[in-house]
C-alpha positions in Angstrom: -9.7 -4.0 -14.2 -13.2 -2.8 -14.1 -14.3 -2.5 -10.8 -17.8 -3.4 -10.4 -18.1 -3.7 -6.3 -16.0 -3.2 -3.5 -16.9 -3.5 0.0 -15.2 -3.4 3.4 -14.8 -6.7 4.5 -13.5 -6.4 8.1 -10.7 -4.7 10.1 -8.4 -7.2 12.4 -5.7 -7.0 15.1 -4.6 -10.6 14.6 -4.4 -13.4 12.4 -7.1 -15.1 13.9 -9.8 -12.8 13.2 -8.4 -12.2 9.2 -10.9 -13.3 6.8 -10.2 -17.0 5.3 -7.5 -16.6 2.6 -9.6 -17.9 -0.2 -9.0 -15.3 -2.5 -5.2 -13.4 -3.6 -4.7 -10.0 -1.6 -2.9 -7.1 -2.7 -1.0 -5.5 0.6 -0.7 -1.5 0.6 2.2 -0.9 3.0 4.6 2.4 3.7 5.0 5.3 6.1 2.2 6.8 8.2 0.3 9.9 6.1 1.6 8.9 2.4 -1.5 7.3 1.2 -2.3 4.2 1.1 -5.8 4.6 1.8 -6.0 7.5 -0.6 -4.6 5.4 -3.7 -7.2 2.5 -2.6 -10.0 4.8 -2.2 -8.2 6.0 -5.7 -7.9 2.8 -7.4 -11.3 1.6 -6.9 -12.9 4.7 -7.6 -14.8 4.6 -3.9 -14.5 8.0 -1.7 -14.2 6.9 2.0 -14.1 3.6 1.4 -10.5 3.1 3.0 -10.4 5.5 6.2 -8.4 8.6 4.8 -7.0 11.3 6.8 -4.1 14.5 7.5 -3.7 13.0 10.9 -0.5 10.4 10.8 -1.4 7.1 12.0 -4.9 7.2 11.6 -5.0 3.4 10.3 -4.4 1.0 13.0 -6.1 -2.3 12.4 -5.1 -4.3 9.3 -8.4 -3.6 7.1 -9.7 -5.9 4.1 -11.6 -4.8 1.5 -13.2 -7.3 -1.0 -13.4 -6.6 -4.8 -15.6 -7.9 -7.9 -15.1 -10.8 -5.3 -12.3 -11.6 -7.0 -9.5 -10.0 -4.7 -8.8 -8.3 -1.5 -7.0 -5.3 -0.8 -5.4 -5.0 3.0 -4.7 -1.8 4.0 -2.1 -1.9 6.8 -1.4 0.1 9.7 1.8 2.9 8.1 5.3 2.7 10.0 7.2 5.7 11.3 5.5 9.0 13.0 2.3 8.3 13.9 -0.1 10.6 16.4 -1.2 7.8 18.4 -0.4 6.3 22.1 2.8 4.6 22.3 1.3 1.2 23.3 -0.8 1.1 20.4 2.2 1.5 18.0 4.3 -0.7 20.0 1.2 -3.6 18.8 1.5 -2.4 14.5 4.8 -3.8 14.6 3.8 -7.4 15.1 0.7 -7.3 13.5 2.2 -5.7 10.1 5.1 -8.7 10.3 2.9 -11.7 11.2 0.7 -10.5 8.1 3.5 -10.1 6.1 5.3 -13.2 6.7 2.9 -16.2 7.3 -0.6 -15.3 5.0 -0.7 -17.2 2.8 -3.0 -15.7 0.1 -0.7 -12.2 0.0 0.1 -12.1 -3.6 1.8 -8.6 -4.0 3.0 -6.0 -1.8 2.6 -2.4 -2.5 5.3 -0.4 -1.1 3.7 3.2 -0.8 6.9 6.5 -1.1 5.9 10.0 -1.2 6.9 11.3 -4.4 8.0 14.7 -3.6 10.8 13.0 -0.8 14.3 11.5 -1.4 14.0 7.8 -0.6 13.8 7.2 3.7 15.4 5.3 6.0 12.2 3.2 6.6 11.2 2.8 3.1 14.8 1.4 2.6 14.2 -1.3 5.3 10.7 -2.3 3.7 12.3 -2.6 1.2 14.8 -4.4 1.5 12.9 -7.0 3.5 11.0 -7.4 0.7 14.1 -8.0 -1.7 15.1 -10.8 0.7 12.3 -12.7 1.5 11.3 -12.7 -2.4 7.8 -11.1 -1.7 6.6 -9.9 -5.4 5.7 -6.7 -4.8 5.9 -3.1 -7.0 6.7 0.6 -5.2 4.0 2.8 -6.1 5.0 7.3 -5.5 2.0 8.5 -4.6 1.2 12.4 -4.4 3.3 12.5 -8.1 0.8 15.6 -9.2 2.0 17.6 -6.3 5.6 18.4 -8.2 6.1 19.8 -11.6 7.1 17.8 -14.5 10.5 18.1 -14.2 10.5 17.8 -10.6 8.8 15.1 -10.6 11.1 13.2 -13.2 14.1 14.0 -11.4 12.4 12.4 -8.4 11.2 9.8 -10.2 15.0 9.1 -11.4 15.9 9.1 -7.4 13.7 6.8 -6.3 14.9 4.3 -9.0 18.2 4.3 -8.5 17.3 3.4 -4.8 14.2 0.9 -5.6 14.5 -0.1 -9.1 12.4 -0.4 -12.2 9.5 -1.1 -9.6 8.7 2.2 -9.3 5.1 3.6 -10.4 4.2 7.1 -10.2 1.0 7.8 -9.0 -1.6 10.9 -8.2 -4.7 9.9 -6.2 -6.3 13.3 -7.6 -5.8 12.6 -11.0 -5.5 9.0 -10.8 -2.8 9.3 -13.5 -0.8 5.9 -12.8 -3.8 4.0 -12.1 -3.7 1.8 -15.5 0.1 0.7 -14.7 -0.6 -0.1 -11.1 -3.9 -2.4 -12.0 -1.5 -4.2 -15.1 1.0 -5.5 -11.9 -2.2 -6.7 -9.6 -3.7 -8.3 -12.8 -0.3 -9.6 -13.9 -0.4 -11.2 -10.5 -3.8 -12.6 -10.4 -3.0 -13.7 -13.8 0.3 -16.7 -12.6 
């Protein structure tokens, strides 16, 4: 997809401040600090569009961004480690599951694993949720042009063997991966 504009639409703590649902959204989920902002920023070819940073936890609103309006992308706030205060984390759970499970215009989830690790606990669970409630989704491994070839195969082979054929590799650097990961949002926007 050729991306001609994409703008930040609005950040929200609750369903009732979510922009109307009138078009499909693609939802980036996964741990705190593996880049989910990154591969937006990435995928849309905007630096600093989605807030980016080293610091875990540094998304905590669910953010929309608006594309060729045609699409959104929602950035969500990452489970697991995350430097911030203990009451705000305690507030991601419920916002990450009430998006998740009741909007309706979600069209595809993107489960965001660090290439260079084994598959995790949390991951798992997403996972896993998202095999059971039937949620179409596609596990992208971001941070794939940190590891050598055959490294990065071999981890490639692991995360399959946990998550399936779903797996993309992805480098937000390079942007290697980017073509395969637009082909499942388009197929997607194509039903």
């Amino acid at each position: 997809m050729k991306v001609v504009t994409a703008t930040f639409l609005k950040s929200a703590t609750a369903a009732a401040h979510y922009p109307p649902p009138t078009l499909p959204e693609v939802a980036f989920l996964g741990r705190s600090n593996v880049g989910k902002s990154s591969l937006i920023n990435s995928l849309l070819g905007v630096k600093g569009l989605a807030r980016a940073s080293n610091t875990p936890g540094r998304t905590q609103l669910v953010n929309f961004f608006e594309i060729n309006r045609q699409l959104r992308f929602v950035d969500l706030p990452g489970y697991g480690y995350a430097r911030a205060p203990q009451a705000v984390r305690e507030q991601w759970r419920p916002m990450i599951e009430g998006y998740l499970y009741r909007r309706s215009a979600l069209a595809l989830c993107i489960l965001v694993v660090d290439a260079r690790l084994e598959p995790q606990p949390l991951d798992l669970t997403m996972y896993e949720w998202l095999m059971a409630t039937a949620r179409r989704f596609r596990v992208v491994a971001t941070k794939s042009d940190k590891l050598a070839r055959a490294r990065l195969m071999a981890q490639l082979k692991a995360l399959r063997a946990a998550y399936g054929d779903r797996v993309l590799p992805y480098s937000s650097l390079t942007r290697a991966g980017a073509d395969a990961v637009w082909e499942s949002i388009q197929s997607v926007l194509a039903d």
